[in-house]
MIDOVO-679940 format. One record per residue (C-alpha): residue number from 1; z, x, y; residue in one letter. Coordinates in nm, 2 decimals. Layout:
N
<site seq="NUM" pz="Z" px="X" py="Y" type="A"/>
...
! end
This chain:
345
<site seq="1" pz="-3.31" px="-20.42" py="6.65" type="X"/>
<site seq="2" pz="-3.03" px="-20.61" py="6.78" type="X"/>
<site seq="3" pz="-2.82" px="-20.81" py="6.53" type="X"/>
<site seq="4" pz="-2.67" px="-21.15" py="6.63" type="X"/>
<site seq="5" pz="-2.25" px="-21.19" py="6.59" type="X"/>
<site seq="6" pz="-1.99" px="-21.44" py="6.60" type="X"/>
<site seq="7" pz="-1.65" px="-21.37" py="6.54" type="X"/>
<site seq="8" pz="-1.41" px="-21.66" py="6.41" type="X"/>
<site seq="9" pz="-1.00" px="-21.63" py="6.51" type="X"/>
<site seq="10" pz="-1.01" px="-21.49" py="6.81" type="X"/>
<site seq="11" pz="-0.64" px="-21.31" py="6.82" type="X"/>
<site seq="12" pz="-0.49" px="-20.93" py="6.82" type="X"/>
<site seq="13" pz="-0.71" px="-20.78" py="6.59" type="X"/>
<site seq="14" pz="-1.04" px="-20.99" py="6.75" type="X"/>
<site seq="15" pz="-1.01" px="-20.84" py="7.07" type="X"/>
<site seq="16" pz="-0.63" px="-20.86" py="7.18" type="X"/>
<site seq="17" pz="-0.51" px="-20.52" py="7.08" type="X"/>
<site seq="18" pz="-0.77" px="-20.35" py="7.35" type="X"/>
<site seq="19" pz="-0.51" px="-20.47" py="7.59" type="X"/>
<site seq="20" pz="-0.21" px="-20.28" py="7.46" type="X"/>
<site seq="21" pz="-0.25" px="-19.89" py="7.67" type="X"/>
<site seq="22" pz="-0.09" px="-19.71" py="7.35" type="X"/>
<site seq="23" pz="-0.36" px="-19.81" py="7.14" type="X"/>
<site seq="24" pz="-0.68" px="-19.55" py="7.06" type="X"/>
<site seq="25" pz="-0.96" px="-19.73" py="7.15" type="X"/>
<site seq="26" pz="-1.17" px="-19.92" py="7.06" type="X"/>
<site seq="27" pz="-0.91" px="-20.10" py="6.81" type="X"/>
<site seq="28" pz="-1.04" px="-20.41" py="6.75" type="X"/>
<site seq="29" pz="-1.33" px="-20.57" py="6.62" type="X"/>
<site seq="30" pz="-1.47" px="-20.68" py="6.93" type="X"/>
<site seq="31" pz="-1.41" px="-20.31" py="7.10" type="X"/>
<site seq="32" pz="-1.63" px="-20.19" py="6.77" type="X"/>
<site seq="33" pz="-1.93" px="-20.46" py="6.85" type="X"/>
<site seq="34" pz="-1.92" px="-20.33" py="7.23" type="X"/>
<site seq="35" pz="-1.93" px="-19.97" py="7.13" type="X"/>
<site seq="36" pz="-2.23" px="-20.08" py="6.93" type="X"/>
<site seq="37" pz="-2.40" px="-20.33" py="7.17" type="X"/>
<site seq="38" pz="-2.74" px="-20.15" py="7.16" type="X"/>
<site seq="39" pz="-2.71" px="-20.23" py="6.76" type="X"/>
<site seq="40" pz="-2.49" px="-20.59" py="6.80" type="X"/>
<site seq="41" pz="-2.43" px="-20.81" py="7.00" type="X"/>
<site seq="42" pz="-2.13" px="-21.07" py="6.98" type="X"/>
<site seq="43" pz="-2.28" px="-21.42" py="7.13" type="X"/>
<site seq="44" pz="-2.05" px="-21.71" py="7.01" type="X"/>
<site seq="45" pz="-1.69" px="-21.71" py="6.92" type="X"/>
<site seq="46" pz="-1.46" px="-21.97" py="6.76" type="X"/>
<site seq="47" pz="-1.07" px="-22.07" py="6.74" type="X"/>
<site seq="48" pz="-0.88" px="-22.31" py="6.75" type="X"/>
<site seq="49" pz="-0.65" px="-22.17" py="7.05" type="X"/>
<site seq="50" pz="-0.84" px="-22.28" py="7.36" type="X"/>
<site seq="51" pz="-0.65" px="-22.07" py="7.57" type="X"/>
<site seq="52" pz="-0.74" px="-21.77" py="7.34" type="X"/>
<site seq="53" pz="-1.09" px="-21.85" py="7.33" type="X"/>
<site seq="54" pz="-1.14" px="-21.91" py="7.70" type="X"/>
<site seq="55" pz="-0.97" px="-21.56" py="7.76" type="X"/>
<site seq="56" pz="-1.22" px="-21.38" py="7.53" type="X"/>
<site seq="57" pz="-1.51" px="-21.60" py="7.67" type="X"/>
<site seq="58" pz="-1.43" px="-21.48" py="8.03" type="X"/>
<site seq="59" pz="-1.33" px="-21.11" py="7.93" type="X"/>
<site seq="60" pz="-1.65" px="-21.05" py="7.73" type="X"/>
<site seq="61" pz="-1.89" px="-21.29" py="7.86" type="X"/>
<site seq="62" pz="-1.92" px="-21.50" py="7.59" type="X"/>
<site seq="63" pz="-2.05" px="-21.83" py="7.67" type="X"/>
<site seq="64" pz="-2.08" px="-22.05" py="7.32" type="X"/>
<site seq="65" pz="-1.70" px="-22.11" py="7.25" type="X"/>
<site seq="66" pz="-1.66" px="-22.36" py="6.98" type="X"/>
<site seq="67" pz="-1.31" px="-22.49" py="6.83" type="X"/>
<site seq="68" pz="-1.50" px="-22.59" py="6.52" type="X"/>
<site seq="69" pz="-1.63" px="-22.26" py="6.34" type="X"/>
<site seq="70" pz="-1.82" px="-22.48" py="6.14" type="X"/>
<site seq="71" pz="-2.06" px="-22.59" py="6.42" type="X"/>
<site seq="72" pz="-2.10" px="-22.24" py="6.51" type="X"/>
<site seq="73" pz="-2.25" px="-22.10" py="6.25" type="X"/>
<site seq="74" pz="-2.47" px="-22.41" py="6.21" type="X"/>
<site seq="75" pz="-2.58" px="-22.40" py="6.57" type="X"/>
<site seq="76" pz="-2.58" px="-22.01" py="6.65" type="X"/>
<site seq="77" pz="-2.71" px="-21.87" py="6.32" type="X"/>
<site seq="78" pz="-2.51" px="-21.61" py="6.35" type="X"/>
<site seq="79" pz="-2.65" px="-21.28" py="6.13" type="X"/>
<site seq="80" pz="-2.33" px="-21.07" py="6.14" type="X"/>
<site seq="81" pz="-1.98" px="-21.27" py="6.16" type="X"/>
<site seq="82" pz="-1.58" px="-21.12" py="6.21" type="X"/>
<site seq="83" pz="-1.34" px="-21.34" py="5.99" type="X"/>
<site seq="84" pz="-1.05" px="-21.28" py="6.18" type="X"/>
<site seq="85" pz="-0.83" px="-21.55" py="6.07" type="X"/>
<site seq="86" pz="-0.53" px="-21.55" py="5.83" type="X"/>
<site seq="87" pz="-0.60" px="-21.46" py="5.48" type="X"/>
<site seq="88" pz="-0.53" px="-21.87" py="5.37" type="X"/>
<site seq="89" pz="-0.79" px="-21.97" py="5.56" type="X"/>
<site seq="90" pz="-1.04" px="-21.65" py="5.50" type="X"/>
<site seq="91" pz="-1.18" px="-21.83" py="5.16" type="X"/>
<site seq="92" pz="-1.31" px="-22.09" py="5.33" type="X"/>
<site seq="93" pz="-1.48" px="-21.88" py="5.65" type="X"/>
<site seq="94" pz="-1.64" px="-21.64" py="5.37" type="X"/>
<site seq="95" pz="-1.81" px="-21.91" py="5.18" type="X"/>
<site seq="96" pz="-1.89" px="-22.09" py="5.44" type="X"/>
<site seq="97" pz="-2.07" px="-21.82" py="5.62" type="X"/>
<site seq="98" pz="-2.20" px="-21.72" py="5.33" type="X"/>
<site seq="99" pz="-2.37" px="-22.05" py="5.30" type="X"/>
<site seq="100" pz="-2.53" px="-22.02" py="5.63" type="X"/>
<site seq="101" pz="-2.72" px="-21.73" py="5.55" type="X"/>
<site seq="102" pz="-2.56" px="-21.45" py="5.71" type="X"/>
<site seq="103" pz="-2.71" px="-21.10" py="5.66" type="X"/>
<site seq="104" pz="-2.34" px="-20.93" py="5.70" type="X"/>
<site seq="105" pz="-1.96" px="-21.06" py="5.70" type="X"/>
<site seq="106" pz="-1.67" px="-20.78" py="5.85" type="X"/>
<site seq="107" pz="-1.32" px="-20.95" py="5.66" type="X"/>
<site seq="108" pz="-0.99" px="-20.92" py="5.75" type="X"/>
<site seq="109" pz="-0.76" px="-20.83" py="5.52" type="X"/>
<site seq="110" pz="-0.58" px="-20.96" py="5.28" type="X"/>
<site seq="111" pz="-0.87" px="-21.08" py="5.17" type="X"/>
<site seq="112" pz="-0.78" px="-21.39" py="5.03" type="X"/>
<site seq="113" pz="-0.47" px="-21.58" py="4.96" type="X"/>
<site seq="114" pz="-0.52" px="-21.55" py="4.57" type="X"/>
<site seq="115" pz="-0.73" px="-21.39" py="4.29" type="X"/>
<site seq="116" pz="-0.99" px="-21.69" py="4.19" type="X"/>
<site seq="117" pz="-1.05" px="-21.69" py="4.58" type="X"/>
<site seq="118" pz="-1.13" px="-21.35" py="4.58" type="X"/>
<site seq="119" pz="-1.32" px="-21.36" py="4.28" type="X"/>
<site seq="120" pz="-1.54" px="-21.65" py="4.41" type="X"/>
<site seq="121" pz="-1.60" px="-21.45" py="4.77" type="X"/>
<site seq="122" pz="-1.71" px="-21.20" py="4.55" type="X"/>
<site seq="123" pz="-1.95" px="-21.32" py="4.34" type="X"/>
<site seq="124" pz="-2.09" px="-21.60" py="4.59" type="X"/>
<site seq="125" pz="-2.15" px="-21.28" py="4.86" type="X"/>
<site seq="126" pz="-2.31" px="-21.08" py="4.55" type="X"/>
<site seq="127" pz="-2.54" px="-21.36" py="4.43" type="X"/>
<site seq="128" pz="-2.66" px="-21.41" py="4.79" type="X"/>
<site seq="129" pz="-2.71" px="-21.05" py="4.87" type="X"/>
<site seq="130" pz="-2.44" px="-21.09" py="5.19" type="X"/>
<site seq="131" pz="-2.33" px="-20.80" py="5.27" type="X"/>
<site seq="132" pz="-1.93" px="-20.72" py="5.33" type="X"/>
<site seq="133" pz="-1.69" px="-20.47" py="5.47" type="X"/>
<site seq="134" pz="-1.31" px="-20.57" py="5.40" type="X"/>
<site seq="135" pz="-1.10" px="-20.41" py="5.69" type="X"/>
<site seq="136" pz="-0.91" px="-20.13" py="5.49" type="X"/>
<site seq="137" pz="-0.99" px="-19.92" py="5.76" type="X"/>
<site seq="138" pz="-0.84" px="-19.55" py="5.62" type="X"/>
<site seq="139" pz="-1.16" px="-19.57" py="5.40" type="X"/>
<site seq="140" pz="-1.37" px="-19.50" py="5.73" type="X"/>
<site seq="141" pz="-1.11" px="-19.21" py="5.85" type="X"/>
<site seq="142" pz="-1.17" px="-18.87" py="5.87" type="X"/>
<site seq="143" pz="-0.82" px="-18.80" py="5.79" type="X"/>
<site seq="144" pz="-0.80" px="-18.98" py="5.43" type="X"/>
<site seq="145" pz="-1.15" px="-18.90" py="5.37" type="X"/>
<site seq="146" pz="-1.02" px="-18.51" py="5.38" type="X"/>
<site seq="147" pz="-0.74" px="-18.61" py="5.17" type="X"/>
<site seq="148" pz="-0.96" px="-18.76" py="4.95" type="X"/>
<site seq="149" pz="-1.20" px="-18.44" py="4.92" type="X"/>
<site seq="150" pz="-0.86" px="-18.22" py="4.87" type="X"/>
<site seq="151" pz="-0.78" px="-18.43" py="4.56" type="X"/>
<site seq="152" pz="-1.13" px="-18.43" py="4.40" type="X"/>
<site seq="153" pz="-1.22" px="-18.05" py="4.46" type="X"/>
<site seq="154" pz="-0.85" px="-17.99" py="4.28" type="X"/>
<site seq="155" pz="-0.73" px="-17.82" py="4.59" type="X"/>
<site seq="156" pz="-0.38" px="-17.91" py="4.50" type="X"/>
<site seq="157" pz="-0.47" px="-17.88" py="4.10" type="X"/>
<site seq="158" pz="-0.45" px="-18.16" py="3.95" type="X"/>
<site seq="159" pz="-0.27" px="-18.52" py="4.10" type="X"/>
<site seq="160" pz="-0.04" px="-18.63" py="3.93" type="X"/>
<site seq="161" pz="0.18" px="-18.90" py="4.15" type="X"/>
<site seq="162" pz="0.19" px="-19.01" py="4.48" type="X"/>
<site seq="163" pz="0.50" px="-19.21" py="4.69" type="X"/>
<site seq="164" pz="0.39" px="-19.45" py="4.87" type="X"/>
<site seq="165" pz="0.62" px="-19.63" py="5.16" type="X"/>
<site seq="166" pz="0.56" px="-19.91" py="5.42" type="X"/>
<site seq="167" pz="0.76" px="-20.15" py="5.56" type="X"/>
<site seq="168" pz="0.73" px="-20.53" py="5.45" type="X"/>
<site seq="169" pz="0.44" px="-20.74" py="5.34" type="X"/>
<site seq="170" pz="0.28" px="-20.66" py="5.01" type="X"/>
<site seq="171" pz="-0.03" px="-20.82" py="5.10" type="X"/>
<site seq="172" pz="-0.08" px="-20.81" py="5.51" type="X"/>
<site seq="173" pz="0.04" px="-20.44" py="5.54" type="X"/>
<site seq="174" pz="0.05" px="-20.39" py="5.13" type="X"/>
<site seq="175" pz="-0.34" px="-20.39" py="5.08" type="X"/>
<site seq="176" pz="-0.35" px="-20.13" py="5.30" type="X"/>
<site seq="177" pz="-0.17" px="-19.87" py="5.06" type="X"/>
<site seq="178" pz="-0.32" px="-20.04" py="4.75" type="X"/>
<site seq="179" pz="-0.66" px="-19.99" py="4.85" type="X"/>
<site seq="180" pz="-0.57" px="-19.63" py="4.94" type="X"/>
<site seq="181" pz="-0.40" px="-19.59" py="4.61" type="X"/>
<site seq="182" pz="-0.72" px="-19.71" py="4.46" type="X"/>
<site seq="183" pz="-0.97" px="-19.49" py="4.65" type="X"/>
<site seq="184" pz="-0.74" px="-19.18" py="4.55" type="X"/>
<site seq="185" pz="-0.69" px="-19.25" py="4.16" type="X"/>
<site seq="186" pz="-0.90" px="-19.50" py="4.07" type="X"/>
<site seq="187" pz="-0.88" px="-19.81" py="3.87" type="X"/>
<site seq="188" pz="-0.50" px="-19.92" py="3.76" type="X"/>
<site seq="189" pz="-0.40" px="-19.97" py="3.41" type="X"/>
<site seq="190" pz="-0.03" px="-20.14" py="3.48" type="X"/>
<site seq="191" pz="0.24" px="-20.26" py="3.73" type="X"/>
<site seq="192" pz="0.59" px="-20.30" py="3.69" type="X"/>
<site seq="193" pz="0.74" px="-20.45" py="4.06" type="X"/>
<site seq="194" pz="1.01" px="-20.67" py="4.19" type="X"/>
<site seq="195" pz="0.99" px="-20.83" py="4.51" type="X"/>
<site seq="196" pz="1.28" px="-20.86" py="4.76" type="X"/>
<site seq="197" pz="1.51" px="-21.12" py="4.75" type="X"/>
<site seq="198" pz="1.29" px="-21.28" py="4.46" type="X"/>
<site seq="199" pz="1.50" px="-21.31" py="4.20" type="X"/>
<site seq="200" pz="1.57" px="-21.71" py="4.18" type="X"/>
<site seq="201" pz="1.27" px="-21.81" py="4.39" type="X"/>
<site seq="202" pz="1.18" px="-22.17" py="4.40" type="X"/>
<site seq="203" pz="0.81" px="-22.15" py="4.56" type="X"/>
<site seq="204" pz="0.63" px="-21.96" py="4.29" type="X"/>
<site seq="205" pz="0.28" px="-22.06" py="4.35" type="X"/>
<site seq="206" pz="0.31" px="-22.12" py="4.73" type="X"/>
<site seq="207" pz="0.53" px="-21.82" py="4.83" type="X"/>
<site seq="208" pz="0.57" px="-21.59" py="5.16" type="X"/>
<site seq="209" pz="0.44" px="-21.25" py="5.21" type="X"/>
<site seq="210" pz="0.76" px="-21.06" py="5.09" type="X"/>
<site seq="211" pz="0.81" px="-20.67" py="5.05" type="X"/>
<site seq="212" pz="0.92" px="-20.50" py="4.74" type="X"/>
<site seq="213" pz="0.89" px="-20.21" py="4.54" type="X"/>
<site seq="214" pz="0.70" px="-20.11" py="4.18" type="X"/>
<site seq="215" pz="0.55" px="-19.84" py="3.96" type="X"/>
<site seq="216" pz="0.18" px="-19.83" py="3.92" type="X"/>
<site seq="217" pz="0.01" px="-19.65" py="3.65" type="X"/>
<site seq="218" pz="-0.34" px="-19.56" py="3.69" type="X"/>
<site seq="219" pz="-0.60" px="-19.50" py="3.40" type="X"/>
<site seq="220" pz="-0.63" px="-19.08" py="3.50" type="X"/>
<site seq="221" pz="-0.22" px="-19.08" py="3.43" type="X"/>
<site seq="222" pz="-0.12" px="-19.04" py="3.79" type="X"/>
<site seq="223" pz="0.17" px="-19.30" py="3.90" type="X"/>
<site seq="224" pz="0.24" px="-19.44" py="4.24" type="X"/>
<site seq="225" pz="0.59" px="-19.50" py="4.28" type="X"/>
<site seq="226" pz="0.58" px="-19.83" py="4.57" type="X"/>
<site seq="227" pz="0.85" px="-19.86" py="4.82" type="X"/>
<site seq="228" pz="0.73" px="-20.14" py="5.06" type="X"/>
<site seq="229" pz="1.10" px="-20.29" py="5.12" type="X"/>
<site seq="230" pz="1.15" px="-20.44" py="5.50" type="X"/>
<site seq="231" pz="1.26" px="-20.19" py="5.77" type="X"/>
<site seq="232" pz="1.30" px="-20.22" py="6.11" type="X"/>
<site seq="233" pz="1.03" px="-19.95" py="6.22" type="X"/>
<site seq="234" pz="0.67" px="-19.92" py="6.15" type="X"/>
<site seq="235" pz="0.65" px="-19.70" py="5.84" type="X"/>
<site seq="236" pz="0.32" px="-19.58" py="5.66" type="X"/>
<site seq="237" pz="0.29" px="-19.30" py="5.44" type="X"/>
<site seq="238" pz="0.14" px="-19.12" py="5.11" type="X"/>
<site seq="239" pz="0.33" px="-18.80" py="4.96" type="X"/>
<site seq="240" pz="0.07" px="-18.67" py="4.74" type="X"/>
<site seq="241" pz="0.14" px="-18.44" py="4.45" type="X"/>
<site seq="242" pz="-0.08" px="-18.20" py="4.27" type="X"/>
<site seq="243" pz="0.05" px="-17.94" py="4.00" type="X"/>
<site seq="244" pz="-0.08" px="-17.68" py="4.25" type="X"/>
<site seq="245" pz="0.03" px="-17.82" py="4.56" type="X"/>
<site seq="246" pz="0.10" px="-18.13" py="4.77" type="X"/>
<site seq="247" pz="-0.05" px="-18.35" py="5.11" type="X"/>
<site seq="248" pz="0.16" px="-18.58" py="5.33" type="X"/>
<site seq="249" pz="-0.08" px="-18.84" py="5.52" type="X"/>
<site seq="250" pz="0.06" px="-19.13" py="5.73" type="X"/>
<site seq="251" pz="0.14" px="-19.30" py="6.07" type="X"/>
<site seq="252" pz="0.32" px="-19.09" py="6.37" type="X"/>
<site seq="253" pz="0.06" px="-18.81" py="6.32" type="X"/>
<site seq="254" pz="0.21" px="-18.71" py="5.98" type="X"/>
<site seq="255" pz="-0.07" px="-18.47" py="5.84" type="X"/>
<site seq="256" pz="0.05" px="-18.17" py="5.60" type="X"/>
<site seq="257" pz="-0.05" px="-18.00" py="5.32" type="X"/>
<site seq="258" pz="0.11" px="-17.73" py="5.10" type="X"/>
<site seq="259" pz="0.03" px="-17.51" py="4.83" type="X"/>
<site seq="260" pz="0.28" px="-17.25" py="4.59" type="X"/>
<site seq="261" pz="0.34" px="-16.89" py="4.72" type="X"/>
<site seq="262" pz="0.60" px="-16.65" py="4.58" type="X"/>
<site seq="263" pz="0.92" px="-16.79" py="4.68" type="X"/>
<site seq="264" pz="1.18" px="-16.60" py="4.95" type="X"/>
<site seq="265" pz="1.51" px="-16.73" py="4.76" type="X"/>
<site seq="266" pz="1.40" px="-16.66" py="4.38" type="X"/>
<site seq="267" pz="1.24" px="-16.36" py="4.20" type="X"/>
<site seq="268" pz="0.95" px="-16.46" py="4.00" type="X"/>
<site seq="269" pz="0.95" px="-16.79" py="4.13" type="X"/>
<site seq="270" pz="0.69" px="-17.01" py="4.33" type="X"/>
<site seq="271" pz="0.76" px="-17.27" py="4.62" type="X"/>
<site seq="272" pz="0.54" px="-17.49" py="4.83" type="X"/>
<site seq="273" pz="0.46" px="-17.35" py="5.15" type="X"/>
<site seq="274" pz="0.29" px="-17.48" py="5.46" type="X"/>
<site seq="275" pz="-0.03" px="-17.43" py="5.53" type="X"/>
<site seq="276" pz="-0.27" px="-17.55" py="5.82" type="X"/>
<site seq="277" pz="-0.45" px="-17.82" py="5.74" type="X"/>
<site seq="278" pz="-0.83" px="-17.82" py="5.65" type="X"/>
<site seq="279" pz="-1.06" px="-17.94" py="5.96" type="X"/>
<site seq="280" pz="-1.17" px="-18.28" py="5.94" type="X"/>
<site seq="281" pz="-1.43" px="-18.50" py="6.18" type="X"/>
<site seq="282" pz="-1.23" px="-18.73" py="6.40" type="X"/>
<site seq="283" pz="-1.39" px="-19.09" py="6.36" type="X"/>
<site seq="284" pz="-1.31" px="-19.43" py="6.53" type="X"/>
<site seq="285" pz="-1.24" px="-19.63" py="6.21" type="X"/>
<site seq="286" pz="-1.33" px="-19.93" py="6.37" type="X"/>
<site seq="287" pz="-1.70" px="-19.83" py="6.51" type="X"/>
<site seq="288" pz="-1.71" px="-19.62" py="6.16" type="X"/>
<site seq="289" pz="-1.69" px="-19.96" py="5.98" type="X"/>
<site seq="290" pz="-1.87" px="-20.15" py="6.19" type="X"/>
<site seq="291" pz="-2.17" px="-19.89" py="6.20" type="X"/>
<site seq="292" pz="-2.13" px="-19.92" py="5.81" type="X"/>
<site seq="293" pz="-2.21" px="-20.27" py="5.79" type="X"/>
<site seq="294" pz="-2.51" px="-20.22" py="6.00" type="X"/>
<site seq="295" pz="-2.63" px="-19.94" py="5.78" type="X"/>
<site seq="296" pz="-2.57" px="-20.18" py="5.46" type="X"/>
<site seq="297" pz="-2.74" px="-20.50" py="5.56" type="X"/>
<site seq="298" pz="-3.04" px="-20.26" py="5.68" type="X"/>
<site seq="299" pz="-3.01" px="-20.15" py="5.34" type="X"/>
<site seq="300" pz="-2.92" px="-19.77" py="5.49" type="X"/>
<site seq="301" pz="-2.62" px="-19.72" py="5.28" type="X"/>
<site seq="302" pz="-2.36" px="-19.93" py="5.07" type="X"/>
<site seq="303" pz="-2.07" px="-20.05" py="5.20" type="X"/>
<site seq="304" pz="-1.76" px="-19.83" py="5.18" type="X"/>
<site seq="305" pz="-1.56" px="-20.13" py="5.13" type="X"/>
<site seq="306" pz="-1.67" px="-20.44" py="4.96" type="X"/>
<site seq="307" pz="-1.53" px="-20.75" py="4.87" type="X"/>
<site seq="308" pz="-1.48" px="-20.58" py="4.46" type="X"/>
<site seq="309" pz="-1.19" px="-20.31" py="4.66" type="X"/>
<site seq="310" pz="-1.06" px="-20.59" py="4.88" type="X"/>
<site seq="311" pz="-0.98" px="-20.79" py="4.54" type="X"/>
<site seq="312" pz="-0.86" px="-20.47" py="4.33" type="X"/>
<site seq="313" pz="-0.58" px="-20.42" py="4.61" type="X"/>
<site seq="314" pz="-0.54" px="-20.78" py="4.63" type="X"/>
<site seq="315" pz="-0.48" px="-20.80" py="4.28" type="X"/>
<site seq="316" pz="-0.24" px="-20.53" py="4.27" type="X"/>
<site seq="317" pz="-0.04" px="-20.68" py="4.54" type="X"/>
<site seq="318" pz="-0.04" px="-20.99" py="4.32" type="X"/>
<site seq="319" pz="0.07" px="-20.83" py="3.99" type="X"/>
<site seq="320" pz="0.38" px="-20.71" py="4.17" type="X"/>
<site seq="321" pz="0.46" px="-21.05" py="4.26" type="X"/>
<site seq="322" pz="0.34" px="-21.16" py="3.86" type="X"/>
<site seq="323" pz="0.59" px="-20.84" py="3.79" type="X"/>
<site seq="324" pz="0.86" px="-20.98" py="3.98" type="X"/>
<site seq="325" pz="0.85" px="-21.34" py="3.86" type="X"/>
<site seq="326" pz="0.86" px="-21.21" py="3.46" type="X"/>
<site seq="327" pz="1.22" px="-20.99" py="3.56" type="X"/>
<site seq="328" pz="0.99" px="-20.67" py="3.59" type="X"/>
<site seq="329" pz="0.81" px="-20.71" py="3.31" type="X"/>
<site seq="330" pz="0.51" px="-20.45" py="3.28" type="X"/>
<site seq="331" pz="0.16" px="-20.64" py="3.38" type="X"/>
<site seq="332" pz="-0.15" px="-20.49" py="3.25" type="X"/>
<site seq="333" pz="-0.45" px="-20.48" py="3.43" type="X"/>
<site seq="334" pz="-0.66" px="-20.66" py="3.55" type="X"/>
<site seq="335" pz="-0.49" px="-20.94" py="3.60" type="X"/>
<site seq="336" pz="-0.65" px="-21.24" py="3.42" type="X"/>
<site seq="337" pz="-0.46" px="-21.56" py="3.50" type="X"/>
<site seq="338" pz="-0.26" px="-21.56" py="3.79" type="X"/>
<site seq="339" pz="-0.19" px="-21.90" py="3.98" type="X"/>
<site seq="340" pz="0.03" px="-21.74" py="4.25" type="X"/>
<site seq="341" pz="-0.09" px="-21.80" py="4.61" type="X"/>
<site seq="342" pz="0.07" px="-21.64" py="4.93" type="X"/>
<site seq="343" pz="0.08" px="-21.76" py="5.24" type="X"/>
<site seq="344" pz="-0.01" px="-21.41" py="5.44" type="X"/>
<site seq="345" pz="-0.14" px="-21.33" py="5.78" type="X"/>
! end
């Protein structure tokens, strides 16, 4: 059976990025829906950039162009859509798809602007049976899913912290490294953040997508340390430590793991030492995500991503900012009222 899709926001990570010759292809939604084409098949596109959407149109064939994403779900009945756009407007492309009675929705991340958002996406797609991947994509590697395996089978004893660094945005880029957090340790129990440049902020409830830094405690007792100040290079990484070892995981082909041996400078004494990391399966994370959609609207598998984890990192971007606005004040979780709403990509 082939599945119906329409993508709305048709930019970089629509189809854009396939153009750029460093990339690992496919990278983009569109690249994962032609990798899949005997399973879906993308036949209507929206945006609100003609220029953009004529480009797609003529690159992938794509006849039924609209400017009005509204009168392309009513007219295509689309049973699979991208939301591509920026997380402000994301609320409104979920629930609306939603209401046209979609059997699957593939979100962009952040995945919404603020928490009652988020909630409401939630519960609407849950009550309707709508099926949703958010685009945390590491949860579809086979890198971070080896990680992952590493932790639970105690192969570096037991976790007990992990640094986390990027550059910039706590909730465009941010979400990324929550939801990571998240997958590895489970639900949070508190934050304690500050955000750059925050202190004396005027736009509290309408504010940018800022960096920052913060302490995250989770309920198993392992703490993320969170340094996501601005940089001027691309900067992604996890330093994972066990009491029996450690893993690095993150961009530029960072990949190492370590584990105690007797120690050439001290009698008696053990240090970490390399070791080669474990074999993994090499996946495309974007036909990996894709593929599990298909398989959870078929009712195959469950989503490895829903719109639940897209709100728990959301929300722990947003306690950082809740942090930062109450001096670094400790902010339990989960949050329960929070008005703040940021303008993110």
């Amino acid at each position: 059976m082939s599945y119906r899709a329409s993508i709305i926001g048709c930019g970089r990570v629509a189809w854009m990025l396939e153009d750029d010759p460093l990339e690992q292809k496919p990278c983009t939604h569109m690249g994962a829906y032609q990798s899949l084409r005997d399973m879906v098949e993308v036949t209507s596109a929206s945006d609100t950039d003609n220029a953009r959407l004529d480009a797609f149109g003529k690159r992938y064939g794509v006849s039924a162009l609209y400017n009005d994403y509204k009168k392309m779900l009513l007219k295509e009945e689309p049973e699979i859509v991208s939301v591509c756009a920026y997380a402000t407007e994301r609320f409104t492309m979920v629930m609306d798809s939603i209401d046209a009675g979609v059997k699957g929705i593939w979100c962009e991340k952040a995945l919404a602007a603020n928490l009652d958002e988020a909630r409401l996406m939630s519960e609407a797609a849950e009550a309707k049976g709508v099926k949703v991947i958010v685009s945390h994509l590491r949860r579809w590697s086979g890198e971070y899913a080896k990680v992952k395996e590493i932790i639970e089978r105690k192969r570096i004893g037991n976790l007990q912290s992990i640094v986390c660094h990027f550059g910039g945005s706590l909730l465009h880029t941010g979400t990324h490294a929550f939801d990571v957090l998240l997958w590895l340790c489970g639900p949070a129990l508190w934050v304690e953040g500050e955000l750059e440049a925050a202190r004396g902020h005027k736009l509290w409830d309408n504010i940018e997508d800022l960096g920052g830094r913060a302490v995250v405690k989770f309920k198993n007792n392992v703490y993320a340390t969170v340094h996501a100040e601005s940089k001027a290079y691309f900067f992604f990484e996890f330093d994972i430590i066990g009491d029996s070892g450690r893993v690095r995981i993150g961009n530029n082909g960072v990949l190492e793991y370590y584990i105690p041996k007797d120690s050439a400078y001290y009698t008696g004494i053990k240090e970490l030492h390399p070791k080669p990391f474990p074999e993994y399966e090499l996946k495309n994370i974007w036909v990996e995500a894709l593929g599990n959609l298909i398989g959870a609207v078929e009712g195959r598998e469950e989503s490895k991503n829903t719109l639940r984890d897209g709100l728990n990192a959301l929300e722990l971007a947003l306690a950082i900012h809740e942090s930062s606005r109450n001096n670094g004040m400790r902010v339990n979780l989960p949050l329960k009222d929070c008005n703040i709403t940021v303008r993110s990509r």
